[in-house]
C-alpha positions, 0 to 999 in steps of 0.5 A, spaced: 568 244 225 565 242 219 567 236 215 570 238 209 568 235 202 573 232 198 573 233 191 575 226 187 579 231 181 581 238 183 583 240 175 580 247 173 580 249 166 586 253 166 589 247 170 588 242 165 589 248 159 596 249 162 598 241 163 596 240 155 600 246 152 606 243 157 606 237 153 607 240 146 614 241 146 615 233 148 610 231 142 610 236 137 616 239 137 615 243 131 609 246 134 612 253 136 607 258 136 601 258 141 598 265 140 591 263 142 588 266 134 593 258 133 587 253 130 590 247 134 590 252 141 583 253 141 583 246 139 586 244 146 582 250 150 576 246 148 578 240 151 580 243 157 573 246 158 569 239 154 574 235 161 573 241 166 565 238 166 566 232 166 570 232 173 565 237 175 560 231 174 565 226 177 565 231 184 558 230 184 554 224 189 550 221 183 542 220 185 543 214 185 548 212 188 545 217 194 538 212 194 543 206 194 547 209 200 539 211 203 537 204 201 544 201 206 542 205 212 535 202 212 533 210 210 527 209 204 524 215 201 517 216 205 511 214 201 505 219 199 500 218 204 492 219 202 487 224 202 480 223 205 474 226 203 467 226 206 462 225 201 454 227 200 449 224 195 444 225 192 440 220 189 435 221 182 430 217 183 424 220 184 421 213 187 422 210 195 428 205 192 434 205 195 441 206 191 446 202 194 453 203 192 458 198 193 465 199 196 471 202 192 466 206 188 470 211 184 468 218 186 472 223 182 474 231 181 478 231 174 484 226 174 484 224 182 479 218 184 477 217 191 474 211 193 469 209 197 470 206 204 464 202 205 457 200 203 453 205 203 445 206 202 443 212 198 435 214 199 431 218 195 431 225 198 435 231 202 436 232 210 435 240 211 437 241 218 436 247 223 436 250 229 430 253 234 435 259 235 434 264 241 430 270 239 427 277 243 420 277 244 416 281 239 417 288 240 411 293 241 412 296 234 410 289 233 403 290 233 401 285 228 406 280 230 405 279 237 397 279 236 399 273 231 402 270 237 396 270 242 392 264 240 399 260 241 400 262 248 392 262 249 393 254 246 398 254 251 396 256 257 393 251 260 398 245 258 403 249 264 404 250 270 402 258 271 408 263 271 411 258 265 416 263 262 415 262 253 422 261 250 422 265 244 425 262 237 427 263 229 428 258 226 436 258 223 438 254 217 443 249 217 444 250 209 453 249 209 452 257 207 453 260 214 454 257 220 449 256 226 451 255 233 447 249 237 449 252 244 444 259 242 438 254 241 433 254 246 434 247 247 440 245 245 437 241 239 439 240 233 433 238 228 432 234 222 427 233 216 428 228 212 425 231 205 422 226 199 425 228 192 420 235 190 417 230 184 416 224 188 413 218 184 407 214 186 411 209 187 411 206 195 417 209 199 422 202 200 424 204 207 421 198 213 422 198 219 430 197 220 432 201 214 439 204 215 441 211 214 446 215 214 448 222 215 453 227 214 456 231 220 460 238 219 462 242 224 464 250 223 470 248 228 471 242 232 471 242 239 474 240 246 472 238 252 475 244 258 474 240 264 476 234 260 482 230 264 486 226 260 492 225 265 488 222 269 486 216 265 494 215 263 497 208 263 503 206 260 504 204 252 501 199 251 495 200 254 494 208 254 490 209 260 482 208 260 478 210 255 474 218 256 467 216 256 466 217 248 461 223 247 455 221 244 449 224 241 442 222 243 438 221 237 430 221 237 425 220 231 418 223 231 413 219 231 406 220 227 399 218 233 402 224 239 402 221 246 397 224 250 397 230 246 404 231 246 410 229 241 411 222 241 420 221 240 422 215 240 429 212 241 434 212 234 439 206 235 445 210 232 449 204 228 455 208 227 458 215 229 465 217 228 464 225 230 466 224 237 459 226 239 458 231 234 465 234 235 468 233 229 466 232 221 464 225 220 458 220 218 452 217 223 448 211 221 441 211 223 436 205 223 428 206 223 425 204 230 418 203 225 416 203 219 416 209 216 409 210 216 408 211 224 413 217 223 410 221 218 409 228 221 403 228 227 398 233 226 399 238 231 393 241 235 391 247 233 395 254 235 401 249 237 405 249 232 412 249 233 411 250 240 413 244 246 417 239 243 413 238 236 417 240 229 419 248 229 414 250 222 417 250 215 415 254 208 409 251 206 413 249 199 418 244 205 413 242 210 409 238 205 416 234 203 417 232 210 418 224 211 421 224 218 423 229 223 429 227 228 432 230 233 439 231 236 443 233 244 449 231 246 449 228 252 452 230 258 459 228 260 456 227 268 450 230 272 449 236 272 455 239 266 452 241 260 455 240 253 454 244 247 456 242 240 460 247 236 458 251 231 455 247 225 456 248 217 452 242 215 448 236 216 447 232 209 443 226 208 447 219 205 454 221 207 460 217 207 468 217 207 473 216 201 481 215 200 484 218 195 486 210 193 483 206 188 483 198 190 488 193 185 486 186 184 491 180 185 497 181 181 502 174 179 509 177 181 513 171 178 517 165 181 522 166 187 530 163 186 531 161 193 536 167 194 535 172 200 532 178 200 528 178 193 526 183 191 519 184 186 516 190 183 509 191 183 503 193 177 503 201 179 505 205 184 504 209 189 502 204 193 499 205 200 503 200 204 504 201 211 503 195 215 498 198 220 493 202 216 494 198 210 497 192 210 498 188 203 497 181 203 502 177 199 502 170 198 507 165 196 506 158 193 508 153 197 508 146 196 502 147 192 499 151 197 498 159 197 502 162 204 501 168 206 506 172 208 506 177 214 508 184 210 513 189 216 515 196 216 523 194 217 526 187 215 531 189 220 529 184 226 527 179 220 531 172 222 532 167 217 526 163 219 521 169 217 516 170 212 517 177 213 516 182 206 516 189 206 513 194 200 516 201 199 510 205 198 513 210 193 516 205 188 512 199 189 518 194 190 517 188 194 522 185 198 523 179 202 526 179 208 533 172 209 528 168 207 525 169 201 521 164 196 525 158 194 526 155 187 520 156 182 515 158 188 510 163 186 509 170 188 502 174 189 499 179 191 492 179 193 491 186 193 492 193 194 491 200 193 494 206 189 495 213 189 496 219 195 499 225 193 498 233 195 493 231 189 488 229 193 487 234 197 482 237 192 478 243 195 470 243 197 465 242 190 470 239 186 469 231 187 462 232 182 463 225 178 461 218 180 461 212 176 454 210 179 449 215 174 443 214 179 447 218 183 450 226 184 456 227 189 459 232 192 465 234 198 462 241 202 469 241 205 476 240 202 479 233 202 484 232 207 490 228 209 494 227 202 502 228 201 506 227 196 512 222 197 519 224 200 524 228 195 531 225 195 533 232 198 529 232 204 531 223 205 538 226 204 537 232 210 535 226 215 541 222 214 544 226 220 539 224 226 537 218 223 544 215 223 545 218 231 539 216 234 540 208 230 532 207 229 532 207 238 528 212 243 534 214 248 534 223 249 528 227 249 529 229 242 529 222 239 522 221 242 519 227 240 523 225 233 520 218 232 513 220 234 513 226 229 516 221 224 511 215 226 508 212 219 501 213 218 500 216 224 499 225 221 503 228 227 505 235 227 508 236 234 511 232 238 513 234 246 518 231 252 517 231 258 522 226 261 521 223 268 514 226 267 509 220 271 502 223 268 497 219 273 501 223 280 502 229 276 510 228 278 517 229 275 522 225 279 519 217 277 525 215 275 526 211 268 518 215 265 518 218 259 511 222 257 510 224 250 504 230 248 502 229 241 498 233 237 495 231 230 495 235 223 490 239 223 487 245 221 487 251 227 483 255 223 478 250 223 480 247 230 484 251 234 485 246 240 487 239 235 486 232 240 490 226 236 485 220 236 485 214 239 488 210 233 493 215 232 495 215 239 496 207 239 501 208 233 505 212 236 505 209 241 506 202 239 512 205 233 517 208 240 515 201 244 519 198 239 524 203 240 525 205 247 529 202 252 529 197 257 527 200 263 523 205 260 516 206 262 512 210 256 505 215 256 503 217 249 498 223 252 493 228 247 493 235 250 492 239 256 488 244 254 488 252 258 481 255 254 483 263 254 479 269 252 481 275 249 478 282 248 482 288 245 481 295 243 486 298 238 486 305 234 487 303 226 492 308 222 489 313 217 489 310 211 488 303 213 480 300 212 478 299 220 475 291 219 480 289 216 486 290 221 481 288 227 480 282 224 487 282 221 489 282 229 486 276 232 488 273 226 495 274 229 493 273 236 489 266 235 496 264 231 500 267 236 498 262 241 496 256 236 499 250 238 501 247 232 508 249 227 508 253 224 506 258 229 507 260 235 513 265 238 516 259 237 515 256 230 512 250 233 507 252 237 505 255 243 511 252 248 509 247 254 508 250 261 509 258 258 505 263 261 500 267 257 501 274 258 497 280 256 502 284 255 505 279 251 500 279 247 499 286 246 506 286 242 503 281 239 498 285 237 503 291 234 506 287 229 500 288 225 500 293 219 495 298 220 496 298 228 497 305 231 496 303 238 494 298 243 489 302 248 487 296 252 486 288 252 483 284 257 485 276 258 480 270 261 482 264 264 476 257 264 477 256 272 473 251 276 467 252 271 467 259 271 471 265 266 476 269 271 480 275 269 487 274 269 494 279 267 498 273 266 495 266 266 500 260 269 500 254 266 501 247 268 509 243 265 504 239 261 498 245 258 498 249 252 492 254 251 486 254 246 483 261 245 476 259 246 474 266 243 477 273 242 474 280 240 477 286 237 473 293 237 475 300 236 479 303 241 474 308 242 469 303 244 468 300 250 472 293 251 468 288 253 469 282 257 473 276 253 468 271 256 462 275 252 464 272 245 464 264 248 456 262 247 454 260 254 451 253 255 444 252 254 439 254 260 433 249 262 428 251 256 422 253 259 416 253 254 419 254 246 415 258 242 416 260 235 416 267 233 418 267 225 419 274 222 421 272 216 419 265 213 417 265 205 414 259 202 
């Protein structure tokens, strides 16, 4: 039964109207006719409807009276959090000096600034990579392009061992326009030319031996390992089990004299690296083995152009710009298991990350009045306030002496010997904890960062502003990551659970609450599974709770999200705090069942043919995404449930312009190899990540479902470039 609201004061107008006319006789009894054309009754209606609103009003909880019964429960509004953005700049420098910009340096798209995260050096210049992409031998209509080929493999011949096939190539262009897939290439490289300005100065080039760059990573969708074993390495919070061995790129840079008469490719120490081995958008800090006169591009011998390991050619109008050539594979995660990277969009030269938040300075709040739980409004708001991510030093003068003051999420466990203070991000209101600074001591903070909001969340070109005028900037990718604050209704929607639960982890939804609402931490979807013991697989350890989490993501972009570690060990440290005693805790990142899917259906008349077969595995990549809100569920495709193929055909009916399904054909990633199944069983703690997917028309044959996943690169045999179409 639901709880009935009480009203205060029930009186309607007709109520009200009907109570004043029944004083008339006793105060006014002269007062006899009351038609309702008499001055004195409209009079009275008028104030029975002017006290009908009022009582209206009055029936109303006001706003504020709603924050201060939040405030009282512990229940502040959750603040904004902040957008990132990966920048790339373009020095205008025409000369080798190098561009330093400092950290916090304003990036800006309109009103919406960003922030720059740490230093970084900007070098005259551009990176242009590419790929050595498989192509097919010249055909014999292609007269004149095989005999251009002859002197190459003449050249080559005696360099090889007889019978040494050629690995023919083109050469793709990793430009941002479309995206170029490394798992095609004949060895598995990504190539990078690092081009000086097109009017370049007399002026001698500032790089040395030692000199750091950076560069710019954007995959066209991040990727998973499918024979990774997360569960393996599990341990309880809060140790999170063993690291995966970090994925890592091999980074070489071409040096000018050859070795032998073959490419000399000496070691790039990789000084930073946060794209998970290139499996993600990040930035990579490179730093010269040289100077850079040793790596100017060799001079090839004649008719090996391109071929082996020297630089695949360029026009003549890039060749001649060419200050480095680098290059990169991903290194395999154990003998004899190759690893592709995904498919690129981008790589671009001086590359950084910036948030959404520009940095204050110190700020004097006032002087303390000895009393508990002081409160002190900060400079400007929001504020990014979260006492992991972004903790605010605040300070208070003691005896003469500036303390700092340890800033917490909650000043629940706060006694009355703790210089605790917490700061809610959404207003930038100070409070301190039972003890707050005595008579006449100053308060200060030392620091902090503003802003956040869905505003940050800017699309890709638009940050084209910087406060730096030696320099261009620009976001290739949207910026991410930014939310507005918490709206009162939606505090007021988690009264409820929060008052059930009291801030601790005892049910399945408890967890999987919590973990979602973990601050900082970006997590879409949280699942239970109790009794669950990772490391053995078994689901009779009594007092085990394991928890799945899946970061926000984009599943257009990463059909298969993995929370970072960082993430990982926030949720993990916010339930720890929150379970019980007794309880043993796993905070894990998925387990991935890669799947493939083909189908062939028939397009109604009247419906455009491509755009309903793309509009269907639209809906099937969807259907089985792991994330809310898709899914057959709404919140992602369900732990442990099957994936069936006539499910998914009645997934593929729903979509308009669909006459019928003729046939579809389901894979499944199985002990290294793709196997065709009707129904794929997963395992309790498993969803399924569709690694490709392929709609023809039915009249067409149906392809095998694997047919669209890039193999893995083979052994490359000689690499020779067959260029059909290279403008100068």
């Amino acid at each position: 039964m639901n709880l009935p609201t009480p009203l205060l004061d029930d009186a309607s107008f007709e109520t009200l109207s009907r109570q004043l006319r029944q004083r008339i006789p006793a105060l006014t009894p002269e007062w006899t006719d009351w038609n309702a054309s008499d001055p004195g009754i409209a009079l009275l209606d008028l104030v029975a409807h002017a006290t009908e609103g009022l009582l209206w009003r009055f029936n109303q909880i006001p706003e504020a009276t709603q924050l201060a019964f939040l405030r009282l429960l512990g229940l502040p509004l959750r603040p904004p959090t902040a957008a990132r953005a990966l920048l790339a700049f373009t020095s205008k420098q025409r000369s080798g000096a190098l561009e330093t910009l400092a950290q916090d340096l304003p990036a800006r798209a309109g009103a919406v600034a960003f922030a720059l995260e740490r230093e970084t050096p900007v070098w005259p210049g551009e990176a242009l990579a590419l790929l050595r992409q498989r192509t097919a031998a010249p055909a014999p209509e292609e007269r004149e392009l095989g005999e251009s080929l002859r002197p190459t493999l003449a050249a080559l011949a005696p360099r090889h061992a007889s019978g040494t096939a050629p690995a023919f190539y083109d050469v793709a262009m990793i430009d941002g326009q479309a995206a170029q897939d490394p798992a095609l290439a004949v060895d598995g490289c990504v190539w990078v030319a690092w081009l000086a300005p097109e009017k370049p100065s007399e002026a001698p080039p500032a790089w040395q031996r030692g000199s750091r760059f950076t560069l710019g990573w954007w995959p066209a969708a991040e990727t998973t390992d499918p024979d990774d074993d997360a569960l393996a390495r599990a341990e309880a919070c809060p140790g999170l089990g063993a690291a995966r061995a970090p994925r890592t790129l091999e980074w070489r840079v071409l040096a000018h004299d050859l070795l032998n008469g073959r490419a000399d490719w000496r070691p790039l120490s990789v000084t930073a690296d946060d794209t998970d081995g290139g499996t993600r958008a990040g930035v990579i800090e490179l730093e010269l083995p040289a100077a850079p006169d040793d790596l100017l591009p060799p001079l090839v011998p004649e008719g090996l152009e391109g071929t082996e390991d020297f630089p695949p050619p360029l026009p003549p109008a890039l060749a001649g710009r060419v200050r480095l050539w680098l290059k990169a594979w991903p290194t395999p995660p154990a003998a004899g298991q190759p690893r592709t990277l995904p498919p690129l969009q981008l790589v671009a030269a001086n590359a950084a990350w910036a948030l959404q938040a520009l940095p204050r300075g110190a700020e004097y709040l006032g002087r303390g009045d000895g009393q508990p739980q002081q409160r002190y409004r900060l400079g400007a708001a929001p504020v990014l306030a979260d006492a992991v991510l972004h903790p605010v030093q605040v300070e208070v003068e003691e005896a003469g002496v500036w303390v700092p003051w340890q800033h917490v999420d909650t000043l629940d466990l706060s006694g009355a010997e703790d210089r605790h203070c917490r700061i809610d991000g959404a207003s930038g209101e100070l409070q301190f904890g039972l003890r707050g600074p005595q008579l006449g001591e100053r308060v200060r903070v030392a620091g902090y960062r503003v802003g956040g909001g869905a505003a940050g969340n800017v699309g890709a070109g638009a940050l084209t502003r910087c406060d730096n005028t030696q320099v261009t900037v620009l976001n290739p990718e949207p910026a991410r990551g930014g939310r507005d604050a918490e709206a009162l209704e939606a505090a007021l929607q988690r009264v409820p659970a929060e008052v059930t639960r009291r801030d601790r982890a005892v049910t399945a939804d408890d967890f999987r609450a919590l973990a979602e609402a973990t601050p900082g931490a970006e997590i879409a979807r949280a699942e239970v599974l109790p009794l669950f013991d990772p490391r053995t697989r078994s689901f009779e350890r009594t007092g085990a709770v394991s928890v799945i989490v899946w970061p926000e993501a984009d599943t257009a972009l990463v059909p298969a999200p993995v929370p970072a570690a960082s993430q990982r060990t926030a949720v993990c440290a916010w339930l720890d705090a929150r379970r019980l005693v007794g309880t043993e805790l796993f905070v894990l990142a998925p387990s991935y069942r890669r799947i493939a899917v083909s189908c062939a259906v028939a397009v109604e008349p009247g419906f455009g043919p491509e755009a309903a077969r793309s509009l269907a595995a639209q809906i099937l990549r969807r259907y089985v995404s792991p994330l809310p809100p898709d899914g057959p569920l709404g919140r992602g495709w369900p732990l442990g449930r099957a994936v069936r193929d006539r499910e998914l055909t009645a997934a593929v009916l729903q979509v308009d312009g669909i006459e019928y399904v003729e046939a579809l054909r389901l894979a499944v990633w199985q002990d290294g190899a793709w196997v065709e199944q009707a129904t794929v069983t997963l395992q309790p703690w498993e969803v399924v990540e569709l690694a490709a997917v392929q709609v023809v028309e039915a009249s067409q044959p149906l392809p095998a479902p694997q047919d669209a996943v890039a193999p893995p690169p083979a052994a490359p045999a000689v690499a020779v470039p067959v260029i059909r179409d290279l403008c100068g």
